[in-house]
mmCIF entry with sequence, helices, sheets and N, C-alpha, C, O atoms, coordinates in Angstrom:
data_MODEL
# 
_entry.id   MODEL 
# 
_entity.id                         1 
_entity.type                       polymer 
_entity.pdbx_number_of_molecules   1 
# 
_entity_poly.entity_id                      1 
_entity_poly.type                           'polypeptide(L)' 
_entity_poly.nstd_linkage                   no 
_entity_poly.nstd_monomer                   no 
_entity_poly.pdbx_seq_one_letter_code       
;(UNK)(UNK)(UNK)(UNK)(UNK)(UNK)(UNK)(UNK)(UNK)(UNK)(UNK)(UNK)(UNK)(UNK)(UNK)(UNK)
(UNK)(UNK)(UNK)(UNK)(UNK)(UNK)(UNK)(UNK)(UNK)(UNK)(UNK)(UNK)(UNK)(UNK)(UNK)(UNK)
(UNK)(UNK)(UNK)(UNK)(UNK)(UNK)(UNK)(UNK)(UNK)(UNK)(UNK)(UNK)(UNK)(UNK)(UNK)(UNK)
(UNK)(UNK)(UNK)(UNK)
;
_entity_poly.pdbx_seq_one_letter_code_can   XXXXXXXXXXXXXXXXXXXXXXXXXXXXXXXXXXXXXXXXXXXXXXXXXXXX 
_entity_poly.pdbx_strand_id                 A 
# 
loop_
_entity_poly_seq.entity_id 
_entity_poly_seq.num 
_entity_poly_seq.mon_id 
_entity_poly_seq.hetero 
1 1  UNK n 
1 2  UNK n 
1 3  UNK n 
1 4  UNK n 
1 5  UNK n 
1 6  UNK n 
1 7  UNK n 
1 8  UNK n 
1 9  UNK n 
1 10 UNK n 
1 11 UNK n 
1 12 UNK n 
1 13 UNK n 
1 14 UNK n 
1 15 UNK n 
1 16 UNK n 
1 17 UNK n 
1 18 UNK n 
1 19 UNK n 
1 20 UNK n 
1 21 UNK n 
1 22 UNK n 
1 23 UNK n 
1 24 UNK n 
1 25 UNK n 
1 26 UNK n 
1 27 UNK n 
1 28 UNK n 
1 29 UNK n 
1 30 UNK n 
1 31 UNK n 
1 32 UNK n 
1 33 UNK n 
1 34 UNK n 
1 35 UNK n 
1 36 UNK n 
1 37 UNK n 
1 38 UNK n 
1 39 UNK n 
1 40 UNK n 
1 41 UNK n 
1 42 UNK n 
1 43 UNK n 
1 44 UNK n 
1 45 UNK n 
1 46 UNK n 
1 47 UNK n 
1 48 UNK n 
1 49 UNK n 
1 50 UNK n 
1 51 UNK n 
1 52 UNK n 
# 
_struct_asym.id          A 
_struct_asym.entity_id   1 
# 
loop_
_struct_conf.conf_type_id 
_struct_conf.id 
_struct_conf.pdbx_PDB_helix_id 
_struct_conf.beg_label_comp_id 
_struct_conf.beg_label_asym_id 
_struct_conf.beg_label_seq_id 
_struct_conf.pdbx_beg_PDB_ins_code 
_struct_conf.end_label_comp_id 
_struct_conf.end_label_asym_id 
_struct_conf.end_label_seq_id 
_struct_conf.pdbx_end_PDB_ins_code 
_struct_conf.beg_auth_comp_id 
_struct_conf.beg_auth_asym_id 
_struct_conf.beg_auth_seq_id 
_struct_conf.end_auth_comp_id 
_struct_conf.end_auth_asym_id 
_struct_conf.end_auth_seq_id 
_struct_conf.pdbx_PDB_helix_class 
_struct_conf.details 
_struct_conf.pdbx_PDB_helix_length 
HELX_P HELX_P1 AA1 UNK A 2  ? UNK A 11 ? UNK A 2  UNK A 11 1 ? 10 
HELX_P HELX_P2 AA2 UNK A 33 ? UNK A 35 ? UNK A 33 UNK A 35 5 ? 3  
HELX_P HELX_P3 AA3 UNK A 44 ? UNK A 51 ? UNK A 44 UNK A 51 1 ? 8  
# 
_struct_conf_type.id          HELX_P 
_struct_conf_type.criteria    ? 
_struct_conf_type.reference   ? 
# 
loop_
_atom_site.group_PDB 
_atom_site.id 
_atom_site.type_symbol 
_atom_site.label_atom_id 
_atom_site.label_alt_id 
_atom_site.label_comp_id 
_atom_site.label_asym_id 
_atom_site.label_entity_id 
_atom_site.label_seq_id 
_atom_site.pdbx_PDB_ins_code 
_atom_site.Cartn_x 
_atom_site.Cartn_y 
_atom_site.Cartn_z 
_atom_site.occupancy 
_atom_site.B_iso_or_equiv 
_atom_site.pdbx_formal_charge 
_atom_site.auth_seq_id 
_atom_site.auth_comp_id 
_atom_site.auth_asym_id 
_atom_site.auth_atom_id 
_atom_site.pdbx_PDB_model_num 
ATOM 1   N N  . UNK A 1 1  ? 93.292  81.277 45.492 1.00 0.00 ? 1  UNK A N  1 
ATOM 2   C CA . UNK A 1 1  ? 92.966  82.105 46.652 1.00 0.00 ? 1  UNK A CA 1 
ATOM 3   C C  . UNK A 1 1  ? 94.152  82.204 47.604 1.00 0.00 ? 1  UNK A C  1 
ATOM 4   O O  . UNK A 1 1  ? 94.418  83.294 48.111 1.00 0.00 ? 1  UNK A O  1 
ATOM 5   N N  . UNK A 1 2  ? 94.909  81.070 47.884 1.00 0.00 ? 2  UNK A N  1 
ATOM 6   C CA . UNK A 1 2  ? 96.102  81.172 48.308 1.00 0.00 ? 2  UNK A CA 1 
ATOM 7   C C  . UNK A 1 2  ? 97.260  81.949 48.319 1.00 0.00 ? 2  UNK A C  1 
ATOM 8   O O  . UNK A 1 2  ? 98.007  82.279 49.240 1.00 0.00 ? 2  UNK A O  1 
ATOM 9   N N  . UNK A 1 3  ? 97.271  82.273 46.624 1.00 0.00 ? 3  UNK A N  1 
ATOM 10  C CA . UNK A 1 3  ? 98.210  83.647 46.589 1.00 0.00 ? 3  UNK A CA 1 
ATOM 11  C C  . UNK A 1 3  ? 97.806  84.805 46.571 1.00 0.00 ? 3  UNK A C  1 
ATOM 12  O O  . UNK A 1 3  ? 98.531  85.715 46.169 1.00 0.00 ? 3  UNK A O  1 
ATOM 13  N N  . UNK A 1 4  ? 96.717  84.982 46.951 1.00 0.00 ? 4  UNK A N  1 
ATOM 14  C CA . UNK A 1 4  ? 96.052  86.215 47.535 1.00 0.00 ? 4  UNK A CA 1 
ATOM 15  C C  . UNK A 1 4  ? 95.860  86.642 49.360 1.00 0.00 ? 4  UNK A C  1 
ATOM 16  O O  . UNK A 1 4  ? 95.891  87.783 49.822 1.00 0.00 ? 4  UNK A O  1 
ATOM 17  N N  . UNK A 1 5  ? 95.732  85.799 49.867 1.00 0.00 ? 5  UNK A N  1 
ATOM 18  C CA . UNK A 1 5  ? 96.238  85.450 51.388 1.00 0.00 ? 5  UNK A CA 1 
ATOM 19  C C  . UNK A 1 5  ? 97.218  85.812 51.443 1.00 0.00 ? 5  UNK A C  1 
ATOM 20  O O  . UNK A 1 5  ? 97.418  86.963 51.829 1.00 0.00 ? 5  UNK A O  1 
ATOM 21  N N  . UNK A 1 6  ? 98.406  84.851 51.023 1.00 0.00 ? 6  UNK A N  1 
ATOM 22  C CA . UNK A 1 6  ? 99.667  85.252 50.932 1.00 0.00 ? 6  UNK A CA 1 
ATOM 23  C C  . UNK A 1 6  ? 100.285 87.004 50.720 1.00 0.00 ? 6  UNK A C  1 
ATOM 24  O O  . UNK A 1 6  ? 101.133 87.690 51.291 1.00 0.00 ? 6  UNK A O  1 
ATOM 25  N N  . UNK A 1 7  ? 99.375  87.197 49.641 1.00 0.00 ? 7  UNK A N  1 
ATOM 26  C CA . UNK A 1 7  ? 100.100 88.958 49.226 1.00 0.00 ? 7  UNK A CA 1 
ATOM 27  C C  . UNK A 1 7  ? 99.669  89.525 50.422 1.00 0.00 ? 7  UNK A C  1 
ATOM 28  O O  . UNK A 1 7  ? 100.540 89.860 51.224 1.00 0.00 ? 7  UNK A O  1 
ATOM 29  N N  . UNK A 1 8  ? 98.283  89.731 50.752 1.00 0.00 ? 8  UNK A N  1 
ATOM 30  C CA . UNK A 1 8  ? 97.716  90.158 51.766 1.00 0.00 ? 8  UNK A CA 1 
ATOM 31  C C  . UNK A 1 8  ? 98.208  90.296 53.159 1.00 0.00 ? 8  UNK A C  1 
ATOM 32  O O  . UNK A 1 8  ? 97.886  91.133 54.002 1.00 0.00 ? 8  UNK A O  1 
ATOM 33  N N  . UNK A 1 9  ? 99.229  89.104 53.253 1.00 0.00 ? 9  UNK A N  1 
ATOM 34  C CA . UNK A 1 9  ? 99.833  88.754 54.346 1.00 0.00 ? 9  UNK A CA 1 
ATOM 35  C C  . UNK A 1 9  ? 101.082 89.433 54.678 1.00 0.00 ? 9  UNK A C  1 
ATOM 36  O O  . UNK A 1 9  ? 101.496 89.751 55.793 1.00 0.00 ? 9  UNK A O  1 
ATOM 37  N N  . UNK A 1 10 ? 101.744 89.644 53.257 1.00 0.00 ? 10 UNK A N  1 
ATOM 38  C CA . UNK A 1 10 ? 102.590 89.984 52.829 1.00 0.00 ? 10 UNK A CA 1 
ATOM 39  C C  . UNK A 1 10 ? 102.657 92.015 52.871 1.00 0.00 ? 10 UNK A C  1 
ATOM 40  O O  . UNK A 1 10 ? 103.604 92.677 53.295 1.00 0.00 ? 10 UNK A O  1 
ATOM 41  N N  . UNK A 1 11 ? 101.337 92.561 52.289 1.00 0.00 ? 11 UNK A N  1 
ATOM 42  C CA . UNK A 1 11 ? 101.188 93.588 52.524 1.00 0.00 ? 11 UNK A CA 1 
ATOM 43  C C  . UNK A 1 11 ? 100.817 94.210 53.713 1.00 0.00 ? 11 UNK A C  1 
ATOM 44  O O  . UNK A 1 11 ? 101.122 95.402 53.759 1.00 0.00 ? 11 UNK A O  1 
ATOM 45  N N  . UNK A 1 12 ? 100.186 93.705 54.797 1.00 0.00 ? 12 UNK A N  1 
ATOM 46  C CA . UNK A 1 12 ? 100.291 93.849 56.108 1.00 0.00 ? 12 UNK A CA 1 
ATOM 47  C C  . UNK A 1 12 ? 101.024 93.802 56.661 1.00 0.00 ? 12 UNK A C  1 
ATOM 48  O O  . UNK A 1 12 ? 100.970 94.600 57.597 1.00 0.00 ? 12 UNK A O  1 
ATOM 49  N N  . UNK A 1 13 ? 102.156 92.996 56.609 1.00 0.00 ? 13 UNK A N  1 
ATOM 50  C CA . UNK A 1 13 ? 103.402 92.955 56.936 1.00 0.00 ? 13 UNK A CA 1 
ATOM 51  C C  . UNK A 1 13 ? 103.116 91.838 58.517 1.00 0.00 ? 13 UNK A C  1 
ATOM 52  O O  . UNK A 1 13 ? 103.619 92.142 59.599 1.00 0.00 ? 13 UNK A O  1 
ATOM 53  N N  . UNK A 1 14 ? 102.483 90.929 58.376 1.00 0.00 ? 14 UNK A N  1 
ATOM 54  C CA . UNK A 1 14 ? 101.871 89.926 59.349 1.00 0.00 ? 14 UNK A CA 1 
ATOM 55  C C  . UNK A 1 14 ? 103.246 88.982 59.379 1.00 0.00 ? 14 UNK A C  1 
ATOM 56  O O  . UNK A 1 14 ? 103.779 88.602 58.337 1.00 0.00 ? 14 UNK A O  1 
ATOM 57  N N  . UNK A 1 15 ? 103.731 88.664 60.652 1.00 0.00 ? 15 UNK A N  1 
ATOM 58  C CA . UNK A 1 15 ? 104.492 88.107 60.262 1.00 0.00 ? 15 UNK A CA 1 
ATOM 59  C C  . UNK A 1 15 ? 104.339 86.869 61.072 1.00 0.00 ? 15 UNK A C  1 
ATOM 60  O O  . UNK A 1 15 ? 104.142 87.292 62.210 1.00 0.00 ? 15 UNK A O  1 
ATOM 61  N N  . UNK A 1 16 ? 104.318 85.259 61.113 1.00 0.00 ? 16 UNK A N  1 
ATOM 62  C CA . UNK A 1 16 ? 104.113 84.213 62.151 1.00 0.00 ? 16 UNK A CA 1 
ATOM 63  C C  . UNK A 1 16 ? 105.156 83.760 62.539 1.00 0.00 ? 16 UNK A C  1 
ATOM 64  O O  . UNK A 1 16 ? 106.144 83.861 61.812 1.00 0.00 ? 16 UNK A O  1 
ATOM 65  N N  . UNK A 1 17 ? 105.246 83.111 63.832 1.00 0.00 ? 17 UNK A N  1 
ATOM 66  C CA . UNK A 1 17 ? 106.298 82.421 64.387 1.00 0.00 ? 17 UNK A CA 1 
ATOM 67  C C  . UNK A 1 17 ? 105.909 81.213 64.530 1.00 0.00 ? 17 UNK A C  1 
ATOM 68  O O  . UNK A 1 17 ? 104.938 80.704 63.969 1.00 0.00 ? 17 UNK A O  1 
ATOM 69  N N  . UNK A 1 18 ? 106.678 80.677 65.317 1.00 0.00 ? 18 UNK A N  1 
ATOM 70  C CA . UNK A 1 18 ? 106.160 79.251 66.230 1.00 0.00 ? 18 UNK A CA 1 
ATOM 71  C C  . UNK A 1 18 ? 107.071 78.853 67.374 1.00 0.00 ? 18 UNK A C  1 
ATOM 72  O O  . UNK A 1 18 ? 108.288 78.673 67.340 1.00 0.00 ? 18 UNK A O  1 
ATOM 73  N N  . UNK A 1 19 ? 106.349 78.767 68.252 1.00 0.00 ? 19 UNK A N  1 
ATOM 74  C CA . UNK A 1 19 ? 107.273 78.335 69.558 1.00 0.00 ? 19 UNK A CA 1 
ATOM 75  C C  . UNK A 1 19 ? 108.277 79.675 70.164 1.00 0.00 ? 19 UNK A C  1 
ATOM 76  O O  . UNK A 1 19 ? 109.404 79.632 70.659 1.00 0.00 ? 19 UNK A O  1 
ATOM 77  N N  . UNK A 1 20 ? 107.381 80.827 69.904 1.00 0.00 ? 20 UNK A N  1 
ATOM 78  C CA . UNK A 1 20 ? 108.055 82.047 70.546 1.00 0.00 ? 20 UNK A CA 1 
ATOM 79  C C  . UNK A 1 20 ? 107.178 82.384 71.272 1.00 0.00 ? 20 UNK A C  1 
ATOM 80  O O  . UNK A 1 20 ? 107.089 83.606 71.146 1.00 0.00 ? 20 UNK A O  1 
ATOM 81  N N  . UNK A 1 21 ? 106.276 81.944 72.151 1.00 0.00 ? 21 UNK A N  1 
ATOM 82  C CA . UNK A 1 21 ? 105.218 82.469 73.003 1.00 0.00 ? 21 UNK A CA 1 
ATOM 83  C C  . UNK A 1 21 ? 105.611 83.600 73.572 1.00 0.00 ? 21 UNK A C  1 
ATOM 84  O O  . UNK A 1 21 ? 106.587 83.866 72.870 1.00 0.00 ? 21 UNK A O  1 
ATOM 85  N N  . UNK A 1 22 ? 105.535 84.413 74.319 1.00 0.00 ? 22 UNK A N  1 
ATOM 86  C CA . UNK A 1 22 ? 105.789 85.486 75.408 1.00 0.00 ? 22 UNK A CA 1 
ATOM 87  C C  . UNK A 1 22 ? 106.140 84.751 76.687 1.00 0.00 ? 22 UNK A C  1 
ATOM 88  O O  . UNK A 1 22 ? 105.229 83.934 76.821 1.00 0.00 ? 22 UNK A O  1 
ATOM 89  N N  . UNK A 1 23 ? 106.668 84.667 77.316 1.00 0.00 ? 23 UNK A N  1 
ATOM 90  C CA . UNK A 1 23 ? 107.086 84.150 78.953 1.00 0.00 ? 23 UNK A CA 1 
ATOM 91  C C  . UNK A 1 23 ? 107.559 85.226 79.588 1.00 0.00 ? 23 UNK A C  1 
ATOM 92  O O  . UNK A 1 23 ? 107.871 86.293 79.060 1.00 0.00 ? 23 UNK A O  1 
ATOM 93  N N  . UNK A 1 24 ? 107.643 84.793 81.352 1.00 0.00 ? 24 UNK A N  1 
ATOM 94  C CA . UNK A 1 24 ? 108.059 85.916 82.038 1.00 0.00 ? 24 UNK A CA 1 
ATOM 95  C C  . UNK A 1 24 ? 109.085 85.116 82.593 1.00 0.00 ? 24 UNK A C  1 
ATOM 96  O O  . UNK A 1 24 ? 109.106 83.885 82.582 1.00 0.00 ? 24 UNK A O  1 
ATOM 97  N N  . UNK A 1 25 ? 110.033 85.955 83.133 1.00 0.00 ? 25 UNK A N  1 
ATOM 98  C CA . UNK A 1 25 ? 111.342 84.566 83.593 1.00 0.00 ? 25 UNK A CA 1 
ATOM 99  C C  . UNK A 1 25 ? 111.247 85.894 85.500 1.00 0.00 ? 25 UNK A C  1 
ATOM 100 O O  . UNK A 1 25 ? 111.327 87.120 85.581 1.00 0.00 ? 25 UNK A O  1 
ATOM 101 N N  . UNK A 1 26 ? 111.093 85.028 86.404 1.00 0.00 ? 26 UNK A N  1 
ATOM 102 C CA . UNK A 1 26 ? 111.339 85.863 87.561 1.00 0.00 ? 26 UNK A CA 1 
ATOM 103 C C  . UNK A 1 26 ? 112.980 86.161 87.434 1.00 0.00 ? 26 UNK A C  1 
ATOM 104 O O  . UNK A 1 26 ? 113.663 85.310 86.864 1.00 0.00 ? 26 UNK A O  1 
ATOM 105 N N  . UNK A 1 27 ? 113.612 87.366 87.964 1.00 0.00 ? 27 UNK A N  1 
ATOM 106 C CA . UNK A 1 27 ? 114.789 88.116 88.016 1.00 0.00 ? 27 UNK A CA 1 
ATOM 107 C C  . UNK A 1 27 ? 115.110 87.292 89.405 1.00 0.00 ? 27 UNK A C  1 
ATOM 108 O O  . UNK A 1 27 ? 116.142 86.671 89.660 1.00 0.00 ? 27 UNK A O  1 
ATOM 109 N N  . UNK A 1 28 ? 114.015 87.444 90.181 1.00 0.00 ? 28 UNK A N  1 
ATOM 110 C CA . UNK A 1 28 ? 114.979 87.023 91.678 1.00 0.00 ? 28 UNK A CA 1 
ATOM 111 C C  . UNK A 1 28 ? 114.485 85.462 92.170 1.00 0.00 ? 28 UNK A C  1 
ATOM 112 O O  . UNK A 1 28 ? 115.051 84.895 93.105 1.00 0.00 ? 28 UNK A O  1 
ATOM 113 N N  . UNK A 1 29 ? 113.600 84.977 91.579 1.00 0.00 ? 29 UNK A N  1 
ATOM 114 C CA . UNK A 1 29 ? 113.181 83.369 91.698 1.00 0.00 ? 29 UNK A CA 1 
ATOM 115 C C  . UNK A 1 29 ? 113.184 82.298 90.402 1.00 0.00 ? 29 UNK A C  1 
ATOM 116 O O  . UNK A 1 29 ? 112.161 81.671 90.131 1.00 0.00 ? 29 UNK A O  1 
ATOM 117 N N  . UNK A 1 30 ? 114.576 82.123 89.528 1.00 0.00 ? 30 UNK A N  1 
ATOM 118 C CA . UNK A 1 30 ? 114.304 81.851 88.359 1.00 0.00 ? 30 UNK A CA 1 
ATOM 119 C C  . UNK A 1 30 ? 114.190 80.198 88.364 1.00 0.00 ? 30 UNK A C  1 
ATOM 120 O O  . UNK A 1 30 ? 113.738 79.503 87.454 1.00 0.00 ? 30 UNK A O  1 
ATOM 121 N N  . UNK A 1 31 ? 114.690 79.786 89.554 1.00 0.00 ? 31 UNK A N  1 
ATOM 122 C CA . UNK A 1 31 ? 114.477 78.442 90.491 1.00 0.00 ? 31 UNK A CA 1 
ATOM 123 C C  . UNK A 1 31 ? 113.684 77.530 90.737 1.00 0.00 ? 31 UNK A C  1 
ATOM 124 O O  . UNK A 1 31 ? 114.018 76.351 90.623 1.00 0.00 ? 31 UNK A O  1 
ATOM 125 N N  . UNK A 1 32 ? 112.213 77.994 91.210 1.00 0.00 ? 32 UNK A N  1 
ATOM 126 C CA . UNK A 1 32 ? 111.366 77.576 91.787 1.00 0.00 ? 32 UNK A CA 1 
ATOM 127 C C  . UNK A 1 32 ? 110.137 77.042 90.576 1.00 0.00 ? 32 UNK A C  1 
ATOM 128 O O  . UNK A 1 32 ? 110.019 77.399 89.404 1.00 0.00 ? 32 UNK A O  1 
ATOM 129 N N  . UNK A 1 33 ? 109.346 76.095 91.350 1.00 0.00 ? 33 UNK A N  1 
ATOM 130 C CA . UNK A 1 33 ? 108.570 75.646 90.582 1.00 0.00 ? 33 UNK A CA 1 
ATOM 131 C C  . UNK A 1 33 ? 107.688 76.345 89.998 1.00 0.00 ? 33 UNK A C  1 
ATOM 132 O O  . UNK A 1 33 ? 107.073 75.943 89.010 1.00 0.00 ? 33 UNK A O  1 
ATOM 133 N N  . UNK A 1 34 ? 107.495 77.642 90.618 1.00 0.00 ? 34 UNK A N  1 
ATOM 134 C CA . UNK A 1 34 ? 105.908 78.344 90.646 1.00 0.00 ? 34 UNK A CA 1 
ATOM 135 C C  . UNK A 1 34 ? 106.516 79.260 88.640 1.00 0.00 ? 34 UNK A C  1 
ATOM 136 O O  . UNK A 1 34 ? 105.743 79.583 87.737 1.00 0.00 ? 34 UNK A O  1 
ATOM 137 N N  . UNK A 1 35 ? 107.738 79.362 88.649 1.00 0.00 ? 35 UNK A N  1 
ATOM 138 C CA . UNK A 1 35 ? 108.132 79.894 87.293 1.00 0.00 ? 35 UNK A CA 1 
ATOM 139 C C  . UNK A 1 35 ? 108.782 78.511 86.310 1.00 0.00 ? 35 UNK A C  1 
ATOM 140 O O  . UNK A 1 35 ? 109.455 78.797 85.320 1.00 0.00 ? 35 UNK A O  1 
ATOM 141 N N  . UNK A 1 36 ? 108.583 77.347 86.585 1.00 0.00 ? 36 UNK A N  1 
ATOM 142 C CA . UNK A 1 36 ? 109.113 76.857 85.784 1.00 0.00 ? 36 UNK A CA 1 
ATOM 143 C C  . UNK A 1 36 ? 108.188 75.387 85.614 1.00 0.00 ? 36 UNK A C  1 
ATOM 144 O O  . UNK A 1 36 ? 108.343 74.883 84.502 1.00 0.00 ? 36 UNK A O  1 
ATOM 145 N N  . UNK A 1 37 ? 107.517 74.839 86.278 1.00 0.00 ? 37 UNK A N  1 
ATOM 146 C CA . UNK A 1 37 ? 106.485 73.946 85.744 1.00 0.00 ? 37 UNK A CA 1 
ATOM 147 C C  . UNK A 1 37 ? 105.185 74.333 86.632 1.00 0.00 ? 37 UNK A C  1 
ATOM 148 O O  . UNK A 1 37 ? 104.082 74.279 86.087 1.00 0.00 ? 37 UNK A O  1 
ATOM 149 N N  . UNK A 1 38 ? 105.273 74.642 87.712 1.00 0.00 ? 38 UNK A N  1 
ATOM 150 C CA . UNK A 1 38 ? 103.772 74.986 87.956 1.00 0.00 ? 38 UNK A CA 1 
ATOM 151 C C  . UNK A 1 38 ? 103.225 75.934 87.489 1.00 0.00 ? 38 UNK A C  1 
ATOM 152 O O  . UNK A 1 38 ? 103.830 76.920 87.066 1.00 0.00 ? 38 UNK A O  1 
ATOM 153 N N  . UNK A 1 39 ? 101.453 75.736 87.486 1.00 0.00 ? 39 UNK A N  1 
ATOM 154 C CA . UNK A 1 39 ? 100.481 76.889 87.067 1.00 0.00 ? 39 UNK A CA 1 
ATOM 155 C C  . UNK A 1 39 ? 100.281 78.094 87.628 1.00 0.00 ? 39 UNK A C  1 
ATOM 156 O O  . UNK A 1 39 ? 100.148 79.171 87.046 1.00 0.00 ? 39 UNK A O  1 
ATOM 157 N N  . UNK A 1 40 ? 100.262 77.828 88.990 1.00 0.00 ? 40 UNK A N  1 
ATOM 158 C CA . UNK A 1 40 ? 100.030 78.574 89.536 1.00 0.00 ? 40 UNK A CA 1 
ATOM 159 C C  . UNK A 1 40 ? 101.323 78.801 90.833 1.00 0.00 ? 40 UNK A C  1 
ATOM 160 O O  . UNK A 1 40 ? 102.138 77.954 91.201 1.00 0.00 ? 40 UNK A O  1 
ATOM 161 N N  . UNK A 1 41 ? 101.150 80.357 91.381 1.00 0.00 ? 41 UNK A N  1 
ATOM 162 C CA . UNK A 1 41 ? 102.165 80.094 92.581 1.00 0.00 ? 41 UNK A CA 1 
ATOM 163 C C  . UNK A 1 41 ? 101.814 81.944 93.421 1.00 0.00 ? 41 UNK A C  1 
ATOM 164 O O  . UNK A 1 41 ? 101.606 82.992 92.810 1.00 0.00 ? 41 UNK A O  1 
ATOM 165 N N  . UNK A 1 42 ? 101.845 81.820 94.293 1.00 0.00 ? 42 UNK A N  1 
ATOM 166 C CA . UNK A 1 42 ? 101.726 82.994 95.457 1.00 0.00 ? 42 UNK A CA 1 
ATOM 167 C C  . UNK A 1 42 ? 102.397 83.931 94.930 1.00 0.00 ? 42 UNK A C  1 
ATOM 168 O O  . UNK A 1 42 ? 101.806 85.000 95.088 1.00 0.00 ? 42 UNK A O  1 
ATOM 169 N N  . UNK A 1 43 ? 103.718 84.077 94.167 1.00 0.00 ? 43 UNK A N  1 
ATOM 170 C CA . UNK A 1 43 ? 104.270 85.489 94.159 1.00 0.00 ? 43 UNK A CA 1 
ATOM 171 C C  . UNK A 1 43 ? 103.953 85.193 92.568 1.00 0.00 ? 43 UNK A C  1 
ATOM 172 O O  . UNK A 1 43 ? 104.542 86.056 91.917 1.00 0.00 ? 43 UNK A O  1 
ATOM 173 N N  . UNK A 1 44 ? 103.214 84.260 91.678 1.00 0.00 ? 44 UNK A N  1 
ATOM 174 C CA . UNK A 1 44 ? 103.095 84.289 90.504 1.00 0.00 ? 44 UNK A CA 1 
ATOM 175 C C  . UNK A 1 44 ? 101.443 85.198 90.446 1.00 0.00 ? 44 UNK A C  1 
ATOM 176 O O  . UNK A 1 44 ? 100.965 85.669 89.414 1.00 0.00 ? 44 UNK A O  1 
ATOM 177 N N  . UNK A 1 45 ? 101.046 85.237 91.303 1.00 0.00 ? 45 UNK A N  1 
ATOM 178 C CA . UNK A 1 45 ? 99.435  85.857 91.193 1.00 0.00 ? 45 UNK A CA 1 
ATOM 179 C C  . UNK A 1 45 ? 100.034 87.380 91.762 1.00 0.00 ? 45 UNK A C  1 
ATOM 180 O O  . UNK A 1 45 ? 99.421  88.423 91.534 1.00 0.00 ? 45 UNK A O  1 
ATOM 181 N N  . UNK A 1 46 ? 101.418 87.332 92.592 1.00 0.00 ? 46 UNK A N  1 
ATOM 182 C CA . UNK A 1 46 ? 101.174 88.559 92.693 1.00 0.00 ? 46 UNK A CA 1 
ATOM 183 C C  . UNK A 1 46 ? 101.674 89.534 91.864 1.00 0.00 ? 46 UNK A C  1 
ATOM 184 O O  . UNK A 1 46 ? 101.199 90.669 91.812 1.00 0.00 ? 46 UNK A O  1 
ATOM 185 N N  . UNK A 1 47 ? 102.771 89.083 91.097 1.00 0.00 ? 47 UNK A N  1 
ATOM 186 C CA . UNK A 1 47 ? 103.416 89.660 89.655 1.00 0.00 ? 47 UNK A CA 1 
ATOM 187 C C  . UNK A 1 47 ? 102.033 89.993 88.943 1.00 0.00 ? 47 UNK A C  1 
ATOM 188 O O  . UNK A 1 47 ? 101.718 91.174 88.799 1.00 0.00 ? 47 UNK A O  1 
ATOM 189 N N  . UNK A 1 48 ? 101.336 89.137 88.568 1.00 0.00 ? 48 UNK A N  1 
ATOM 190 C CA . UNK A 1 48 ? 100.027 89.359 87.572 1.00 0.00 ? 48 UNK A CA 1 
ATOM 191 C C  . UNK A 1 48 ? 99.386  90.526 88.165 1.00 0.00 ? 48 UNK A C  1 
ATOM 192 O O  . UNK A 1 48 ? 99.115  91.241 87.200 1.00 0.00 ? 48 UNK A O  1 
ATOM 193 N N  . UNK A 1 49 ? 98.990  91.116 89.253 1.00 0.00 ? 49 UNK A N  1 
ATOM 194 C CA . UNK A 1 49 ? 97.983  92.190 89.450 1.00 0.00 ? 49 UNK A CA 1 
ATOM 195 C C  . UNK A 1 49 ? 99.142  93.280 90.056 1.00 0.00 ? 49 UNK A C  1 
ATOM 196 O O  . UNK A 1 49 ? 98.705  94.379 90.397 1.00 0.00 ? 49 UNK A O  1 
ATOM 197 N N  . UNK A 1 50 ? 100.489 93.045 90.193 1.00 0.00 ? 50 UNK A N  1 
ATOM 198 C CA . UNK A 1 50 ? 101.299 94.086 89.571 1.00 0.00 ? 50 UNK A CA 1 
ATOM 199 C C  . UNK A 1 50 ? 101.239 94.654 88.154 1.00 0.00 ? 50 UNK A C  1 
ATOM 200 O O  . UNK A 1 50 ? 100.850 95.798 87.917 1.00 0.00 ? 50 UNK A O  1 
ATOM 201 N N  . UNK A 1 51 ? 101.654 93.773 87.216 1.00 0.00 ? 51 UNK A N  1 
ATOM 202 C CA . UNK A 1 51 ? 101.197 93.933 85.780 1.00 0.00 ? 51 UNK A CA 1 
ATOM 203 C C  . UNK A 1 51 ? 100.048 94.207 85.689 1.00 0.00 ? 51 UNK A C  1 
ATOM 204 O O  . UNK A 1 51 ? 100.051 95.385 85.331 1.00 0.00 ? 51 UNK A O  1 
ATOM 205 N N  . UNK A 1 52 ? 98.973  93.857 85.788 1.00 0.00 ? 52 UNK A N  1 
ATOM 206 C CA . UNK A 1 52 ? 97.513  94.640 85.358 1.00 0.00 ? 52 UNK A CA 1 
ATOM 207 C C  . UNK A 1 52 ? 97.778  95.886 85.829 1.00 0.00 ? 52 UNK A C  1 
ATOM 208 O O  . UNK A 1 52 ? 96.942  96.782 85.710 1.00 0.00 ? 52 UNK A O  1 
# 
């Protein structure tokens, strides 16, 4: 069954990574905690409902 997954995978043209998530890097705050270990941050909520 495995090499049928595989073709399948193969014919979709699916391709996996690992450790390439998507990130956003701020242009003008690449510094601060709110982009680089915190969850959350004031101009990080406000980027998000820019983007939406």
């Amino acid at each position: 069954m495995t090499g049928a997954v595989d073709a399948r995978l193969r014919e979709d043209d699916v391709c996996l990574t690992m450790g390439g998530e998507p990130t956003f890097v701020s242009i003008d705050d690449m510094d601060s905690a709110e982009w680089n270990t915190e969850a959350l941050g004031a101009r990080k909520r406000e980027r998000t409902e820019v983007l939406l």
